[in-house]
N, C-alpha and C positions, 0 to 999 in steps of 0.2 A: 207055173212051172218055175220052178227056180236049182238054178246050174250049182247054187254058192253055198248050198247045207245048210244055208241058216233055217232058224226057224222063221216061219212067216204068222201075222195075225190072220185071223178070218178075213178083217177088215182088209186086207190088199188083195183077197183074189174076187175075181170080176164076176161072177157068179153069187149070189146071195138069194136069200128066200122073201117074198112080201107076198101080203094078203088081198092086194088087188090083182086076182084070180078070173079068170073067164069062165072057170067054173071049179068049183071045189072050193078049198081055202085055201091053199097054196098054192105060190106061182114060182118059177125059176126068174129072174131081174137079172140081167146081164146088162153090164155098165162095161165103155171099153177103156183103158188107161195107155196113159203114155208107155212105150215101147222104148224111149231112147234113138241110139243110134243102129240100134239093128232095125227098128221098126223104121226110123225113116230112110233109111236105105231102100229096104223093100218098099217102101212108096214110091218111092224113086223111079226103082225099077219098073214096076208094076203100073204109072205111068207112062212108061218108055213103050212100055207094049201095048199100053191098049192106042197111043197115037201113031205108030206103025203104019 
């Protein structure tokens, strides 16, 4: 998802396709990437809650 209209390459969203399958020939490959500072906020957070 991207806020900023640019365009983006294939190559940055985290989702791609490979052939190491469980069955078929194709597989969905989900890779996760850095998030910045919105992402580590919500880790933050999301530590704060689960040690509550």
């Amino acid at each position: 998802m991207s806020f900023g209209g640019g365009v983006k390459e294939p190559e940055s969203y985290p989702t791609k396709t490979t052939t190491d399958a469980h069955s078929g020939t194709k597989a969905a490959l989900l890779e996760t990437k850095l998030t910045g500072s919105f992402g580590a906020m919500f880790k933050n957070l999301l530590q704060q809650v689960i040690y509550l």
